[in-house]
N, C-alpha and C positions, 0 to 999 in steps of 0.2 A: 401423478404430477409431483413435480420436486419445485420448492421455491426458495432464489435465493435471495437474500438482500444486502446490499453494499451502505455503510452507514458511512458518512460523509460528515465533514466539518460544518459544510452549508448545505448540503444534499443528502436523502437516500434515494437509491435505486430498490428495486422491489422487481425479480423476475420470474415469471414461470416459466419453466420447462416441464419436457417430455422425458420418457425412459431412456432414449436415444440422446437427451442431451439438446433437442430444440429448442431454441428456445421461442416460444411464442408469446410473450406478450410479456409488455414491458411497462412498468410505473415510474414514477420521478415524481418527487415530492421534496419542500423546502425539508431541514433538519429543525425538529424541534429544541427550543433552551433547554426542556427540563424533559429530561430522559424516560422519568415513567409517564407522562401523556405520550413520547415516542411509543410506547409499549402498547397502549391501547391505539392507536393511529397502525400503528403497523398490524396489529390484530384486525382493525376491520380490512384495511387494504388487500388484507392476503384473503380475506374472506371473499371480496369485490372478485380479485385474481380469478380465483378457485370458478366460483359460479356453482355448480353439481357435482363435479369433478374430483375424485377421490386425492388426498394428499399423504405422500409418501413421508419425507423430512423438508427439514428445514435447514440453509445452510445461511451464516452471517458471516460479514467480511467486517470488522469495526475497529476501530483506532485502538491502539496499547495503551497504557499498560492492559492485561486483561489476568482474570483469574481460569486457566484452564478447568481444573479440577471444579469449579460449582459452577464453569458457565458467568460469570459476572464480569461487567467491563468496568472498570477501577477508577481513572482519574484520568484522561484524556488531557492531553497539556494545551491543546486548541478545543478544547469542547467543554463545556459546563455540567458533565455530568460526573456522576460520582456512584460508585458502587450499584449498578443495576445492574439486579438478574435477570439478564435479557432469556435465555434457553428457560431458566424454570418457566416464567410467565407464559412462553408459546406453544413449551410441550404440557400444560398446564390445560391449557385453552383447545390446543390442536393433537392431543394423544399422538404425535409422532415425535421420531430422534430429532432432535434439534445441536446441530453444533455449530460452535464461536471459534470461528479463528481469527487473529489478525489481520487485518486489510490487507497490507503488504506482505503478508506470507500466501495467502489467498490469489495475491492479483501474480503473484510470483509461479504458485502452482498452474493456473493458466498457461503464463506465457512459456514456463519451462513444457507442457503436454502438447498447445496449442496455436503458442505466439509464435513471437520473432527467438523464443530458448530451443525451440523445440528440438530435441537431437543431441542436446548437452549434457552432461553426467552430472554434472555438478552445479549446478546456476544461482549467480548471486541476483536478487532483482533489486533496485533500487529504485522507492518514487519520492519525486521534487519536486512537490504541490504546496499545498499550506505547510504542512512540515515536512519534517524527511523519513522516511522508512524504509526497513531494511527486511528479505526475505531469502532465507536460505532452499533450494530444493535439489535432492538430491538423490536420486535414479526414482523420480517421480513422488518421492514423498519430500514434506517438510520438514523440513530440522529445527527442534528448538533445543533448547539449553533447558539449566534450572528453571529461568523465565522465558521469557520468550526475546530473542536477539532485537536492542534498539539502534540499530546502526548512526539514524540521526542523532545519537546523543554521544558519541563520541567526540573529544576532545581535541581541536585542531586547530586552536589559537587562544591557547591561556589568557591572553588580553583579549579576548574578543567580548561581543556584548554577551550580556544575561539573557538564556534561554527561556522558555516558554515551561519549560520544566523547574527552573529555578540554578539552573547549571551555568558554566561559564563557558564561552565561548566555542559552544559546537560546533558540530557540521549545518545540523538544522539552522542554528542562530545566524550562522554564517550566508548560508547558499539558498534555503527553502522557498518557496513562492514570495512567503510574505518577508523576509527576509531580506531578498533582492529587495522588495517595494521601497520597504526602509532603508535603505544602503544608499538606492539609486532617485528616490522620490517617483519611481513610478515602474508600476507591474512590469514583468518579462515582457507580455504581449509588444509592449511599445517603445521596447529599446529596440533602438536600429543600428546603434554606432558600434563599429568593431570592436572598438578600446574600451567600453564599460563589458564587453562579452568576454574579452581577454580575460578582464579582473576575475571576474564568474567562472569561469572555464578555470583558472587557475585555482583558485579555493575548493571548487567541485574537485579538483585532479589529486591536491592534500587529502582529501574526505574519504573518495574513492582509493586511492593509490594504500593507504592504511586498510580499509576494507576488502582489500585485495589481495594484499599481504598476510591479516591474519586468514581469511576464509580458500584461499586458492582457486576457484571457479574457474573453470574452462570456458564461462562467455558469463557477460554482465550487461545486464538489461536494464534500461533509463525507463520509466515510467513515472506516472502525473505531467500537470500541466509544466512546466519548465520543460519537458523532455519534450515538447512539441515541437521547440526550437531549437533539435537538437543541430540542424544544419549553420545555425551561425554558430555553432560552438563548437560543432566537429574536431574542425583543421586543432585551435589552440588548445583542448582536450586533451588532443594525441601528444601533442608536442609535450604539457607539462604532464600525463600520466609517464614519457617515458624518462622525464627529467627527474622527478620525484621515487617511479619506480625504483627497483631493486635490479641487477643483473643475475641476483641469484636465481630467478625463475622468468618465464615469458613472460610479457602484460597479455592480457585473455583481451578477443574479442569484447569490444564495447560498443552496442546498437540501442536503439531507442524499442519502447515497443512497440507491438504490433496493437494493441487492445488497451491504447493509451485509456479510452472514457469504461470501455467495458472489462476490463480485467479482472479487477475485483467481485464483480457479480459474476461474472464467468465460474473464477475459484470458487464465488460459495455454493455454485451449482456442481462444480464437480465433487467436493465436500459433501452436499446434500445429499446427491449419488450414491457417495461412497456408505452414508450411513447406514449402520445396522440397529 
C-alpha cells in the first residue's frame, strides 16, 4: 500500500492507494495550528488507513517554502508552522521512503500524467486558493530551480498591498482566494457580477501573462478553489492574456483543472509510487 497526504491551509487529505495507483480509501481531517501535534495526528491516521496492510512509501503534497535535501517544511506564509521535519518523523515511525514535495508541484504532476495537462510537454499549473502557487512539469517530471519556483510571489503591482509573505504587491496579494475576499468584501463563491470578474480576470492575465513569458508551457492549468469559477472568467481572461501577451510567441492553452479537490493527493501518490 502507498499513502499519500495533501497538507492544506485548513485541511489535510490522507489517501491510500494500491500498486496500481487505486485509490481506496480516503481521510479529511481539520489542519492542525502547531505542526508537530500534525506529526503525531497523521501517524496514528495512517496507521487507522493501513489496518494489516503492508506500507510501501509515503508521499506529501505541503505548502512552500520547503527544505528538499532534509525533508523539512520551512515557513508557510498562510500556515503557522515553522521548520518541521515532516519525512524524518514518518520514515522514523513507518521504516519506509517518505518524500515532500510542494503542493503545487505535486497537484501539477497529476494534472500534467492524469488531469485536464495530460499530453503536454511542457506544463505550467497554477492553483488560486488561499494563496497562489506555481508548478512546473515537464515530459512527466518536476522542475525546480535552486529552490523550488514560487510563482505567487511574483511582482505585478509595485503599489499593491503587503503579502502574506511580507512582499509588496504580488500576484498572491493581488488575485488569491483570500485576496479576492479582501478586495471585494466577499469570497469568489458569491460574486455574481460581471464587472468585479472583469477586475479579476484582468490581474489573474498580469500574473499569468509574466508566468508565461518566462516559463513557455504549451498548456496552463488553473487549479484550487477560484479556478472553479473558471466560466465567469473565461471570456475576459482571453481577452486581457492576449492584450498583455507578447507577439513573439503563441499564448498556450489555458483550462481549469480536472482534479480541482484531489490533485494534490493524487501527486503525492504518484511520488509515493515512484519511491525508491
Amino acid at each position: 500500500m502507498y499513502v499519500g497526504i495533501d497538507i492544506g491551509g485548513s485541511k489535510m487529505l490522507i489517501g491510500l492507494a494500491n500498486a496500481d495507483g487505486k485509490l481506496l480509501k480516503t481521510l479529511k481531517l481539520p489542519t492542525p495550528l502547531d505542526g508537530h501535534s500534525a506529526e503525531h495526528i497523521l501517524e496514528y491516521r495512517i496507521k487507522e488507513l493501513l489496518g494489516d496492510k503492508k506500507l510501501k512509501a509515503i508521499g506529501i503534497a505541503a505548502p512552500g517554502p520547503i527544505d528538499f535535501a532534509n525533508g523539512v517544511i520551512l515557513s508557510p506564509p498562510n500556515m503557522p508552522w515553522h521548520n518541521l521535519p515532516i519525512t524524518n518523523q514518518l520514515h522514523t515511525r513507518f521504516k519506509v521512503p517518505v518524500v515532500l514535495e510542494n503542493d503545487a508541484d505535486a497537484a501539477g504532476l497529476a494534472e500534467a500524467l492524469e488531469g485536464a495537462g495530460k499530453g503536454s510537454r511542457y506544463l505550467l499549473y497554477v492553483t488560486i486558493s488561499t494563496g497562489i502557487g506555481t508548478g512546473l512539469v515537464a515530459g512527466g517530471q518536476i522542475v525546480h530551480g535552486a529552490s523550488d519556483p514560487e510563482g505567487g510571489h511574483i511582482v505585478i503591482d509595485p503599489k499593491g498591498p503587503q503579502c502574506g509573505c511580507g512582499g509588496q504587491g504580488h500576484f498572491e496579494a493581488i488575485v488569491s482566494g483570500r485576496a479576492i475576499e479582501r478586495r471585494f468584501g466577499r469570497p469568489a463563491y458569491q460574486i455574481k457580477d460581471t464587472a468585479t470578474w472583469d477586475i479579476i480576470a484582468r490581474d489573474m492575465a498580469v500574473g499569468l501573462s509574466g508566468l508565461i513569458a518566462i516559463t513557455a508551457p504549451d498548456k496552463v492549468v488553473l487549479g484550487g478553489g477560484v479556478s472553479v469559477h473558471y466560466n465567469r472568467f473565461k471570456k475576459p481572461l482571453a481577452k486581457y492574456l492576449e492584450h498583455y501577451g507578447s507577439r513573439l510567441y503563441p499564448m498556450p492553452p489555458v483550462v481549469p483543472a480536472k482534479r480541482v479537490e484531489r490533485a494534490a493527493l493524487d501527486g503525492a501518490l504518484i511520488l509515493a509510487r515512484r519511491a525508491k
